[in-house]
SEMARKE-219750 format. One record per residue (C-alpha): x, y, z. Coordinates in Angstrom, 2 decimals, m for minus. Layout:
N
[votor [X; Y; Z]]
...
//
This chain:
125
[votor [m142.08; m55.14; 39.55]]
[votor [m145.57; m53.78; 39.89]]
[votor [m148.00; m56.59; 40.33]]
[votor [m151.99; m55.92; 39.40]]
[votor [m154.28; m58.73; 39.55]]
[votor [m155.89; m56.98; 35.65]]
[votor [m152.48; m57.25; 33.97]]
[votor [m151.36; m59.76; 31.89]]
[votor [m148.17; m61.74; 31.27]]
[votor [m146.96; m59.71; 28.17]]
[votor [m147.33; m56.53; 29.90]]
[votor [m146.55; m57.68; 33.37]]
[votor [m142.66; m58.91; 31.25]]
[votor [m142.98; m55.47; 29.38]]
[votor [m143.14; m53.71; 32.49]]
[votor [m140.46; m56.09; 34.75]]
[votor [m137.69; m55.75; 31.56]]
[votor [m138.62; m51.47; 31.44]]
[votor [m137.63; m51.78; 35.22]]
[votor [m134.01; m53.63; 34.37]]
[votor [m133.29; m51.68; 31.57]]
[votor [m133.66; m48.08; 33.45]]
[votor [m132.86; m47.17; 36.77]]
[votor [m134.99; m44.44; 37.01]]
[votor [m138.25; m46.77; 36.10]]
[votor [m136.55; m49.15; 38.63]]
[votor [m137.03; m46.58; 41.59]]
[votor [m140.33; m44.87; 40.31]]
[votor [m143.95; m45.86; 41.03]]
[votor [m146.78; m46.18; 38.86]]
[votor [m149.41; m43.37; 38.38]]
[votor [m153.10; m44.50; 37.79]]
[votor [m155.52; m42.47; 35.79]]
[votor [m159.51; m43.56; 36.47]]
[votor [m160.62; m40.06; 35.09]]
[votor [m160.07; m37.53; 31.93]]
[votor [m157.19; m35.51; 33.00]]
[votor [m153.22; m34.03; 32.63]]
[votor [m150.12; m36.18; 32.65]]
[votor [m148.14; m36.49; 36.07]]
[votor [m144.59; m36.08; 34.13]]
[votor [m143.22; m36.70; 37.98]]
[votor [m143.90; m40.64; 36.99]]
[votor [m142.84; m42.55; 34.38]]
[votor [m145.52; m45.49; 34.56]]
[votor [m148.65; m44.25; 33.73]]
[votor [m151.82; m46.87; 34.26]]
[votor [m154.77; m45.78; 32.25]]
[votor [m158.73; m46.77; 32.98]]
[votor [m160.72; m47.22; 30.14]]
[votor [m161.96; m44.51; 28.48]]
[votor [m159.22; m41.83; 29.94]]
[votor [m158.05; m39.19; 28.18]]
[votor [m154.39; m38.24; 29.07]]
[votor [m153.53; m34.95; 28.22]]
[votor [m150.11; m32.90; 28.59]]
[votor [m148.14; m35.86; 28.07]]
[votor [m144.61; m34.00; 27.57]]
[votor [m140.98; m34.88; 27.90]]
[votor [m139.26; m33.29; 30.71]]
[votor [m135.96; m33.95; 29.54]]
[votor [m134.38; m35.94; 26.91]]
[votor [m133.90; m39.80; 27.64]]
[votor [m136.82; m39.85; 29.57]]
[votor [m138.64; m43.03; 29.92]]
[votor [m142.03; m43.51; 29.82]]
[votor [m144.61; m46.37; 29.66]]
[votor [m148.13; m46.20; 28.83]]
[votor [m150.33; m49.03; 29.77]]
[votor [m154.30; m49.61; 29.59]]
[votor [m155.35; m53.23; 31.20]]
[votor [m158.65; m52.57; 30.39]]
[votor [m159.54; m50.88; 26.97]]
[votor [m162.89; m51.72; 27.03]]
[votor [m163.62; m47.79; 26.04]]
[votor [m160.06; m46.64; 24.12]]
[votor [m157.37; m44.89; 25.72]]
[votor [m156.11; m42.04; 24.98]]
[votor [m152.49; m40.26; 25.23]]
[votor [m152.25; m36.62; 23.94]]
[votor [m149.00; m34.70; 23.64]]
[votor [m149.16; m30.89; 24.06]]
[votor [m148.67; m28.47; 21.40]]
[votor [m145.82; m29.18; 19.20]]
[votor [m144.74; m32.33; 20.68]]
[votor [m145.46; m35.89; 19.30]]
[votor [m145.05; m39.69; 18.86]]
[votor [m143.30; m40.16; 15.97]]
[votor [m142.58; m36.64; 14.30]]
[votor [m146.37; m36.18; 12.79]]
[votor [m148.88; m37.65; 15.39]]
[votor [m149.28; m36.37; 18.67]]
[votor [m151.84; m39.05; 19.71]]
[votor [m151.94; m42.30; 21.03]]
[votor [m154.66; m44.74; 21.18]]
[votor [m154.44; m47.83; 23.52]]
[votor [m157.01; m50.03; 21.90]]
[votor [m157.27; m53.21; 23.00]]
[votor [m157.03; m54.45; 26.61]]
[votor [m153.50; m54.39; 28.08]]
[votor [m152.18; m52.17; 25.17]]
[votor [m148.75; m50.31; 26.10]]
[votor [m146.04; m48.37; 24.79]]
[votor [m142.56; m47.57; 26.20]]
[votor [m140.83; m44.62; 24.74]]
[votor [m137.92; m42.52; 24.96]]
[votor [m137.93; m38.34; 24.77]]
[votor [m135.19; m38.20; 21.70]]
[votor [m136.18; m34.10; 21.85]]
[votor [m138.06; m32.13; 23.89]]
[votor [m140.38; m32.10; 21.33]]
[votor [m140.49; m35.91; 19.89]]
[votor [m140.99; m38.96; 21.78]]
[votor [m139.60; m42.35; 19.92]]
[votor [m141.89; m45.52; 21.03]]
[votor [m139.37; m48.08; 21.88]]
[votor [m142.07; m51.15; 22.21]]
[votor [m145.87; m51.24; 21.16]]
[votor [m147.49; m53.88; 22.96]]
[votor [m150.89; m54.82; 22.12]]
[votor [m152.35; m52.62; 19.80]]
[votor [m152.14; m48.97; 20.01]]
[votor [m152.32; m46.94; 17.28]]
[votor [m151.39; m43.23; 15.77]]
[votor [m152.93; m40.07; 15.08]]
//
């Protein structure tokens, strides 16, 4: 499980039980983000600082996992699908709001992701 001192319970659990659930998450390491930028797709954890702006954030094959966490919101969080892809068939944003906001969700499409679990808040647009 990863452990960081910033994290708390909730999204320590939320990130332990992802872990369980998915072999792939169980093997894979977490990518941090301290700076404006494009989506590693090679990852499937993705840490963002506060303030970051993830762009490019694209399924690479359907079933993928992903989780989205921000420990500290203190600026939001961004998460910004390319062209033609989105959250939840009309939004292709994400905004982790609050600190230790995170989302897990599944590529159902190449070109729709389905959030599984929204932890904190994060919201739409």
């Amino acid at each position: 499980m990863i452990k960081q001192r910033n994290l708390d319970p909730a999204l320590q659990k939320l990130l332990g039980i992802a872990e369980n659930v998915s072999g792939s998450l169980l093997a894979s390491a977490a990518k941090g983000y301290a700076a404006d930028g494009p989506a590693d797709m090679e990852y499937q954890k993705h840490i963002l600082g506060s303030g970051v702006d993830l762009t490019g954030v694209n399924p690479k094959y359907i079933g993928q996992l992903i989780i989205l966490a921000c420990p500290d919101s203190t600026a939001n969080a961004t998460a910004t699908c390319g062209a033609g892809i989105t959250w939840d068939g009309t939004n292709d944003t994400v905004n982790l709001v609050n600190d230790n906001s995170a989302i897990v969700a599944m590529a159902i499409s190449l070109t729709r992701w389905l959030v599984l679990v929204n932890l904190g808040t994060c919201t739409f647009s």
